[in-house]
MIKOLVO-592694 format. One record per residue (C-alpha): x, y, z. Coordinates in steps of 0.1 Angstrom, whole numbers, plus 5000, padded with zeros to 4 digits. Layout:
XYZ
...
This chain:
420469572620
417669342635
419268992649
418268722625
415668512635
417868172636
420468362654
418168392689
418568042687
422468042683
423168262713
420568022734
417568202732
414967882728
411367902736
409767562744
408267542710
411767482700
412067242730
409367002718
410866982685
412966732669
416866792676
418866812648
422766912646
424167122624
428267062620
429167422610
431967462586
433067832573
436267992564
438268222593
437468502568
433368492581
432368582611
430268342630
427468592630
428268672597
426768262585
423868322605
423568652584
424268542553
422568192554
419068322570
416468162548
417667852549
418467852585
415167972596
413267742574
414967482591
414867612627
410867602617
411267282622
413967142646
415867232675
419067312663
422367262676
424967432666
428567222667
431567402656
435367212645
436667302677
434067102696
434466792676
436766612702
433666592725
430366342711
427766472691
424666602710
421366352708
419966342677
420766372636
423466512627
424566712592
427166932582
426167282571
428667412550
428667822553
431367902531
434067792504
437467752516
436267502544
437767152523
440967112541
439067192575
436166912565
438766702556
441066732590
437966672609
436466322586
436666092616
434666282640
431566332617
429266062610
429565782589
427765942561
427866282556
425166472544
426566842536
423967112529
424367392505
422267662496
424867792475
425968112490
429268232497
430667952479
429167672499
428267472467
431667482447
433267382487
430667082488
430966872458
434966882460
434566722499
431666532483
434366432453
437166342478
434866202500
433965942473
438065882464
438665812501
435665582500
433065742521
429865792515
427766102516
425866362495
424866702492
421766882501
421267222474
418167352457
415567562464
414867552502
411567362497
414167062483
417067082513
414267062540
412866772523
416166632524
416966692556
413266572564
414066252550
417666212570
416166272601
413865982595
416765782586
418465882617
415165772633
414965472613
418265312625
417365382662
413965162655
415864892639
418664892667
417264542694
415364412670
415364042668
415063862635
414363492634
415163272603
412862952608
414062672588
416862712567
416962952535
414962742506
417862552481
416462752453
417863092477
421563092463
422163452465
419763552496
421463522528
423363762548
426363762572
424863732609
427763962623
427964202598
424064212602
424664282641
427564552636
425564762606
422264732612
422264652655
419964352649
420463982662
419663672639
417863422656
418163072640
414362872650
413762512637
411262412616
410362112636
409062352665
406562482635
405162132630
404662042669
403262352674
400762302641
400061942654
398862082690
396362322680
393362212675
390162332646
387962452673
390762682684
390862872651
386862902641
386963232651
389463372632
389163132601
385363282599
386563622600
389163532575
386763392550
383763632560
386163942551
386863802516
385363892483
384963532470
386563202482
387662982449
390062662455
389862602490
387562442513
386462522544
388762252561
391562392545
391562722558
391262562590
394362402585
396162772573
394762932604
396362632628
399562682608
399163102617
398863042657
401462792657
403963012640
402963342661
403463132691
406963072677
407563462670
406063532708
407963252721
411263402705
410663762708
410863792672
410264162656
410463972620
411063622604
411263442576
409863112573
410762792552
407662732537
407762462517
409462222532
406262272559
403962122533
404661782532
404561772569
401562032578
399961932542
399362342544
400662612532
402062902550
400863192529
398163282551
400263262586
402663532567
399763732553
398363772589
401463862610
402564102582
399064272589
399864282626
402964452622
405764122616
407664182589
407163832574
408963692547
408763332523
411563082517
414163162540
414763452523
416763672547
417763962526
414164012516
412664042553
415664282562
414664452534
410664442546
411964512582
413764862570
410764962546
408864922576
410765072600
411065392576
407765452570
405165252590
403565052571
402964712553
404964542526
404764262499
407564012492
406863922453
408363762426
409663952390
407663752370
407563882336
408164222320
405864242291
407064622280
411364672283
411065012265
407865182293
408965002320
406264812325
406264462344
404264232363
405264132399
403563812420
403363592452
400863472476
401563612503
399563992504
398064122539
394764122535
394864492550
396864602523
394764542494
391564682486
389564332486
391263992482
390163632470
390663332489
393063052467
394962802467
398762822466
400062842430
403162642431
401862342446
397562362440
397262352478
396562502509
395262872512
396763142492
395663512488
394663702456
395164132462
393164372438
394064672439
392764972426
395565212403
397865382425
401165472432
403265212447
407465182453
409464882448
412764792466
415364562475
418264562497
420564302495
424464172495
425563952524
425964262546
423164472530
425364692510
423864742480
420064842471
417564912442
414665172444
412365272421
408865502422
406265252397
402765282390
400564992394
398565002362
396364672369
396164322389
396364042359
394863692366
397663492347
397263122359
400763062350
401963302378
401063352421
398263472434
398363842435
399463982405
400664332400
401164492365
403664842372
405365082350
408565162370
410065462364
413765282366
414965102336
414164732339
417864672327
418464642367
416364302365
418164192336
421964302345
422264322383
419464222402
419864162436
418363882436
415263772432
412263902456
411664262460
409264472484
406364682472
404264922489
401665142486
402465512481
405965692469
408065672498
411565662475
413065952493
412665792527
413265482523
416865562503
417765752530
417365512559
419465262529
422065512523
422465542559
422665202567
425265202547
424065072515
424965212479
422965222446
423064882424
């Protein structure tokens, strides 16, 4: 009989094509009754599908007293019979346990009861079994998780100003937040805002204030000297985040405008579009939310409101705020913020597209909402902020109406619901 393909790379037989891939760790589990060539025999499509893909290493119970090699790490299980053997062996897998299954020899029926007491011991984990195309997506999606958590680990997150009194329900626990998620809180004050508003002067922002308005599709509300005043507002609070070393924020907003007699829309728009996770109001579940969306998948989010559903039965709702990159819509209007008819704000149109929304939250981030949603249309209510997005969700909107967390939630472009539950789920984070 030929050597499986996947079995060359067992017995050490790599090429560098496998050394330039991603490393990922399979945790083998079979009964005494198999061989160990035997699960390489048996399990062969799935195992080459995923050595197509990643350097594997094979770790076997006996090896479990020594760490896990550099990279993801997932427990294939090759047989039934394994459970007590999973179960003897708990604390030296990771924290959540992704077992994969392609159903053979039993591996399915051995899964879900270690996935079942798993879930009465209270840990967390789930199993990977469907057609192959399905567990490498899966495993696809862990390994970004796995990847995920390493970009999040240093990052510093700055709360500038205090949380907004309206925010009853929005902060977290700094040390929990340090221990889970490997980030540090950084506590700014808002006064260092205002000094550093009050020291820049107009001729310092021209530039950027005419590309600003020059980039727009119309400019309605605001004058000229106003988005003057936004752009001032911007520099001073990306000298803050420079200053600080900040990878994200979340600013106090309004209590800036009586001071700065600005809003801070704009300076949150910008830095979101330069790669800060920015947030509104002192909301500091909300950025760590945006921070983790953006860490999954690369790209830019939007902190809105739930402003009104208008269908309960299709799903259908409209989110807002004022506080859209300009980079992630496909043209914008220049405004005036809603709430107080001052300053700069930013309308987003956007074309129909797919879009996910999502929101972490609890005070250590233990709980989280996801849901793939259409964005039908951008209304114009003047009743609501700035950029308005109309979606059909393809979760019940029960969750807004029962058990929200909270109430901000993230949005972007594209369906990355996969991906981003998977960084969530291994973060540590359940379902709502």
């Amino acid at each position: 009989m030929p050597v499986p393909t996947i079995l060359a790379t067992f017995v050490g037989h790599k090429s560098i094509y496998y050394r330039i891939m991603m490393k990922l760790n399979l945790i083998t589990f079979a009964s005494s009754l198999a061989s160990r060539e035997s699960i390489f025999i048996d399990h062969d499509q799935l195992l080459s599908a995923i050595a197509g893909k990643y350097e594997i290493q094979y770790v076997f119970p006996e090896e479990l007293d020594n760490p896990l090699p550099e990279g993801a790490s997932m427990v294939l299980v090759g047989s039934g019979g394994v459970e007590e053997m999973v179960k003897a062996n708990i604390d030296r897998l990771p924290p959540y346990v992704v077992l994969i299954a392609d159903g053979l020899k039993n591996s399915l029926a051995a899964s879900l009861e270690i996935l079942s007491w798993m879930r009465l011991d209270g840990r967390q984990g789930r199993v990977l079994h469907g057609p192959t195309s399905f567990i490498m997506q899966g495993i696809n999606d862990y390994v970004s998780a796995h990847e995920t958590i390493a970009r999040l680990n240093g990052k510093r997150v700055g709360v500038i100003g205090k949380p907004s009194g309206w925010l009853i329900a929005s902060n977290v626990d700094y040390q929990a937040m340090s221990e889970r998620w490997g980030i540090k809180m950084v506590d700014v004050p808002l006064d260092e805002v205002v000094k550093g508003y009050e020291a820049i002067r107009d001729d310092e922002v021209q530039d950027i204030t005419d590309e600003f308005m020059g980039h727009a599709n119309d400019i309605l509300e605001p004058s000229r000297n106003e988005v003057v005043k936004a752009m001032r507002l911007y520099r001073s609070v990306k000298g803050i985040v420079e200053r600080y070393r900040l990878n994200a924020f979340t600013l106090n907003c309004f209590d800036l405008i009586p001071t700065t007699r600005t809003t801070g829309c704009v300076a949150l728009a910008l830095l979101n579009q330069e790669g800060i996770p920015a947030g509104c109001e002192g909301d500091e579940q909300t950025l760590l939310t945006m921070l983790a969306v953006q860490a999954a998948t690369g790209q830019m989010t939007f902190m809105a409101n739930p402003s009104k559903i208008l269908d309960n039965a299709a799903h259908e709702m409209v989110f807002a705020h004022c506080t859209i990159a300009p980079a992630m819509t496909d043209r914008y209007i220049i405004r005036d913020h809603y709430e107080s008819l001052s300053g700069v704000a930013i309308e987003g149109i956007f074309d129909p597209m797919d879009v996910t929304v999502i929101k972490c939250g609890g005070k250590q981030m233990e709980r989280y909402f996801i849901s793939k949603a259409q964005l039908l249309q951008c209304t114009t209510n003047p009743n609501m902020c700035r950029t308005q997005l109309h979606l059909r969700l393809e979760q019940p909107l029960d969750y807004f109406l029962e058990r929200s967390i909270g109430n901000h939630h993230v949005i972007i472009r594209g369906d990355h619901a996969s991906r981003i539950e998977a960084a969530l789920r291994l973060l540590g984070s359940t379902p709502n």
